[in-house]
C-alpha positions in Angstrom: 32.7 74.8 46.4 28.9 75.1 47.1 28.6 76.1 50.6 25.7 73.3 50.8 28.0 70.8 49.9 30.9 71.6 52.7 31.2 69.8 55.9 30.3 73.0 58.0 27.2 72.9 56.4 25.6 69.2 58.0 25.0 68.6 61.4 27.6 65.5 61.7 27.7 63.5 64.4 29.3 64.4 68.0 31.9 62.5 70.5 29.4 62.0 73.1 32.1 59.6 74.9 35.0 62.2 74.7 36.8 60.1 78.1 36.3 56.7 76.6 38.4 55.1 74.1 37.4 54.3 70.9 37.2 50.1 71.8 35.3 50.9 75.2 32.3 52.2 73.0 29.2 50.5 72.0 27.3 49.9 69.6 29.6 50.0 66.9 27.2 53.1 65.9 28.1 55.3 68.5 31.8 53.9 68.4 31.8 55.0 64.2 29.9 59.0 65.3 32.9 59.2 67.8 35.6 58.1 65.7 34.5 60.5 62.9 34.1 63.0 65.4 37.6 62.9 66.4 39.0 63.3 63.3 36.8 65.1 61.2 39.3 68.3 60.7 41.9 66.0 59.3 42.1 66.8 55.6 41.2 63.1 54.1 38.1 63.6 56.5 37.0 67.0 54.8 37.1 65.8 51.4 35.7 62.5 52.0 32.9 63.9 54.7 29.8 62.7 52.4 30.9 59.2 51.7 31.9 58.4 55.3 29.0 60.6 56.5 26.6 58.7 54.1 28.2 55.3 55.2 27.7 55.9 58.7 23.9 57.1 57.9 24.0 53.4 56.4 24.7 51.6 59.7 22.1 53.7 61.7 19.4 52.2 59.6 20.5 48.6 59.7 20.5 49.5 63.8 16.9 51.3 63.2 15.4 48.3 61.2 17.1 45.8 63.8 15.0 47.7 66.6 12.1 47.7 65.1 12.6 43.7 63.7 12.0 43.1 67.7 9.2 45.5 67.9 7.0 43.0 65.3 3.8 41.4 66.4 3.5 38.8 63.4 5.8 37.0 61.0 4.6 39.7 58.2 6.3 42.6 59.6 9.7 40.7 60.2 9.8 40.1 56.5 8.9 43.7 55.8 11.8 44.5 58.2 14.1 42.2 57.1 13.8 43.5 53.0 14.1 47.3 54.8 17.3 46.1 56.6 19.0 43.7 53.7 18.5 46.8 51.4 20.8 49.0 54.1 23.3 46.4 53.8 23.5 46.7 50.2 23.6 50.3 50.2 26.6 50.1 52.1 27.8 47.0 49.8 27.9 49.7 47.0 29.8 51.9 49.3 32.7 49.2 50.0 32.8 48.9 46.1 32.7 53.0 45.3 35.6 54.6 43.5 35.9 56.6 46.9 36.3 53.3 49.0 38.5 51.4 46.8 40.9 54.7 46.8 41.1 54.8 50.5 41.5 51.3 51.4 43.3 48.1 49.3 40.6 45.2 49.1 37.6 46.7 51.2 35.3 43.8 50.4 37.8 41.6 52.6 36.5 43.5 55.8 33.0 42.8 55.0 33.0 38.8 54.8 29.1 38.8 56.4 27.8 41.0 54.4 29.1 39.9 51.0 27.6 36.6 52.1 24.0 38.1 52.2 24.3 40.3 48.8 22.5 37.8 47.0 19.6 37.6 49.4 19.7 41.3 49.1 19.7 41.5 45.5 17.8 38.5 44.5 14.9 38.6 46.9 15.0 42.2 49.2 16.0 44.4 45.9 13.6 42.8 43.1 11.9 39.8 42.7 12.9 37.1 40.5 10.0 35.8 39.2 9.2 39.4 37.8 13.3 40.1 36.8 14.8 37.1 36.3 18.6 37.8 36.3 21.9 35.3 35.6 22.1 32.3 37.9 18.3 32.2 38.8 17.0 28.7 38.4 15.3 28.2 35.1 13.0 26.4 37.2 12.1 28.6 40.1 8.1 28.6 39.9 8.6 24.9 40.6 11.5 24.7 43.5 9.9 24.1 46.7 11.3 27.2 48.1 10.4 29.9 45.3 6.7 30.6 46.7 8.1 31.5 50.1 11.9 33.0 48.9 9.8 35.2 46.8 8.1 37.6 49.4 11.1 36.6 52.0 8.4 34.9 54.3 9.8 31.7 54.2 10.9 31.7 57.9 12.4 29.1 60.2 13.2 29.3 64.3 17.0 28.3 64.9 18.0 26.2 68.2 17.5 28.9 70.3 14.3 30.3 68.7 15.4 32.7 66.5 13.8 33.8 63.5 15.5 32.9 60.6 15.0 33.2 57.1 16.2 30.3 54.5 17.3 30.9 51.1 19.0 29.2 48.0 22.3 30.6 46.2 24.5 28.6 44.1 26.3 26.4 46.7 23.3 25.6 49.0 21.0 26.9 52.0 22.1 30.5 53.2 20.3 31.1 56.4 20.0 35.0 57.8 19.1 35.4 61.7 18.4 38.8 63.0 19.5 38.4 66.0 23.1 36.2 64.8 24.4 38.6 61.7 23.5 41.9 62.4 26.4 42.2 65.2 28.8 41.2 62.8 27.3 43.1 60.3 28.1 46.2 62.2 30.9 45.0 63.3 32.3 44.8 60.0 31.1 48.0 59.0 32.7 49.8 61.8 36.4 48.1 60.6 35.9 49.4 56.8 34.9 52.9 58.1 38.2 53.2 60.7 40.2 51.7 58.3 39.2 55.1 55.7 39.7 57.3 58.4 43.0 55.6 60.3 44.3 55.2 56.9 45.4 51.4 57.8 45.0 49.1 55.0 45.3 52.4 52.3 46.2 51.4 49.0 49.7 51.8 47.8 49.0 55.1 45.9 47.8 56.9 49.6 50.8 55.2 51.0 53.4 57.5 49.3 51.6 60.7 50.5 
């Protein structure tokens, strides 16, 4: 193998709570570098390294994009933020649904119940546009719903009950509403499970279980 493509070869993150167990650590960032950490020599790990390595590259930017989302002085740079942060999520969408994630772990969508909610914001409104790619189940319509002008640039954005911003959008079934401050916890939170359930090997499909 290319030595540029073997784990000795990245700097990959650390244990930097080697006396804490793995449920004492927070964020679910830090908790995911020190779970790899402690189990990157085990063989599955070694193969695997850039697809877990990548995934947990994933969840730093949703955390990096969730920093700066509270760094914003206008309503602008939320919805900048927000398309920066819905297109992280996706990227680790695809990696739930990769040949390498459905080897390691039987139904891996099932962790991620949040973030499958939020694909189609993701795909119809962070990923393209579509008034300029109109794709199957967009409303014939959409240049005259109410909500298109606003949906369309993701700046269509409402306060909840406790006065977070939150931005409204339409999928088959209804209103889908996406709150910062609400879903990215249990977006990482969900993350985190998919990713220790790879390395644990818990939830492995039947062919892993035989080995």
């Amino acid at each position: 193998m290319d030595t540029f493509f073997h784990s000795t070869t990245w700097s990959l993150p650390i244990d930097i709570f080697p006396t804490k167990e793995l449920h004492e650590i927070f964020p679910y960032l830090e908790r995911a570098k020190s779970l790899y950490a402690r189990h990157r020599d085990e063989a599955h790990i070694v193969d695997g390294y850039l697809n877990i390595y990548g995934a947990i590259k994933m969840m730093k930017g949703m955390d990096y994009h969730f920093d700066n989302f509270y760094k914003c002085v206008d309503e602008d740079q939320e919805a900048h933020e927000v398309v920066a942060y819905l297109n992280r999520v996706g990227q680790f969408f695809d990696f739930a649904c990769s040949d390498y994630t459905e080897s390691k772990v039987a139904s891996p969508l099932e962790f991620l119940p949040t973030i499958c909610k939020f694909i189609p914001l993701r795909n119809k409104h962070a990923a393209h546009r579509p008034l300029d790619d109109p794709r199957k189940n967009d409303p014939a319509d959409q240049e005259d719903h109410p909500h298109y002008l606003a949906l369309m640039f993701l700046d269509g954005s409402l306060c909840d009950r406790e006065g977070n911003r939150m931005f409204q959008f339409l999928d088959g079934s209804g209103h889908v509403n996406f709150t910062m401050a609400k879903d990215h916890p249990l977006i990482m939170k969900e993350a985190y499970a998919l990713i220790h359930a790879i390395v644990m090997q818990t939830n492995a499909v039947i062919s892993n279980r035989a080995h």
